[in-house]
C-alpha positions in Angstrom: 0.0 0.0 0.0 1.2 3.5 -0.9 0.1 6.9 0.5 -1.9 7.4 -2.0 -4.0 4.1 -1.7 -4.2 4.8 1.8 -5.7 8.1 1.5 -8.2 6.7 -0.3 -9.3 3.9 2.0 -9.2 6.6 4.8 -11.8 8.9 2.8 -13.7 5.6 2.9 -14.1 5.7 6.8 -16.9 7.7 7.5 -15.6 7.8 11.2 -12.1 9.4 10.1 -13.3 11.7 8.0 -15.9 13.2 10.6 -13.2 13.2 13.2 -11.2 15.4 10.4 -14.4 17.4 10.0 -14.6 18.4 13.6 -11.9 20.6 13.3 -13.1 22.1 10.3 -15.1 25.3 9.8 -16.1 24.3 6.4 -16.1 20.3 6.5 -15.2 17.9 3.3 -17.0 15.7 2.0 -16.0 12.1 0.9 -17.2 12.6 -2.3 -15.2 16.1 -3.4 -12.3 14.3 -1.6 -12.4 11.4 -3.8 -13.2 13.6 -7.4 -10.4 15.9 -6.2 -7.7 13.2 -5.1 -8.3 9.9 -7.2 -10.4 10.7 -9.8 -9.2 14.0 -11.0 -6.4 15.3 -9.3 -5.6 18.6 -11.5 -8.6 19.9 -10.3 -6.9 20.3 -7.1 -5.6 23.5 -8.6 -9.3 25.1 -9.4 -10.5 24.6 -6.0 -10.3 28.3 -4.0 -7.3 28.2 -1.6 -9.2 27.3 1.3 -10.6 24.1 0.2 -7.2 23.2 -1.1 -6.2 24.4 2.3 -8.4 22.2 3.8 -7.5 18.8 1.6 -3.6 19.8 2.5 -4.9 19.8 5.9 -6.5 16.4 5.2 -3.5 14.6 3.8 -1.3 15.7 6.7 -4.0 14.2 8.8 -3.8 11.3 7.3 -0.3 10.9 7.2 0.3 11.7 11.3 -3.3 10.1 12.4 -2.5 6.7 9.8 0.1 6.3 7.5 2.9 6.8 10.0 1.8 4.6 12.5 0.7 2.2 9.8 3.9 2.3 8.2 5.9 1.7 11.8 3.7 -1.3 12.3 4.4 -2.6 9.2 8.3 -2.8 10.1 7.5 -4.1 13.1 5.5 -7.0 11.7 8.1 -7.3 8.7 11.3 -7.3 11.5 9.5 -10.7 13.5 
């Protein structure tokens, strides 16, 4: 799984994305998450800066909230 892929699965979780939405004045929805990141990704740069301020936002969620410790338990897992 790449960052990318997990993204994606985390858009999925309806649970994660309203615990990202919690903090957010104007929330994202799964759907403009998905158009914007896996279905069309150049429209990332049409979006007003703060919706792309809020999908940055997102992704750096992701990465501290899932993909690191994903990643960490993955070399622990691949080190037994």
């Amino acid at each position: 799984m790449d960052f990318r892929e997990c993204v994606i699965d985390c858009i999925a979780d309806a649970r994660l994305l309203e615990t990202f939405n919690r903090n957010e004045v104007d929330p994202i929805g799964s759907d403009e998450l998905l158009r914007v990141l896996r279905d069309q990704p150049s429209m990332l740069d049409s979006l007003p800066a703060p919706r792309r301020e809020c999908v940055a936002r997102f992704l750096l969620f992701v990465h501290s909230a899932v993909w690191r410790k994903f990643k960490l338990a993955s070399a622990r897992a691949n080190a037994e």
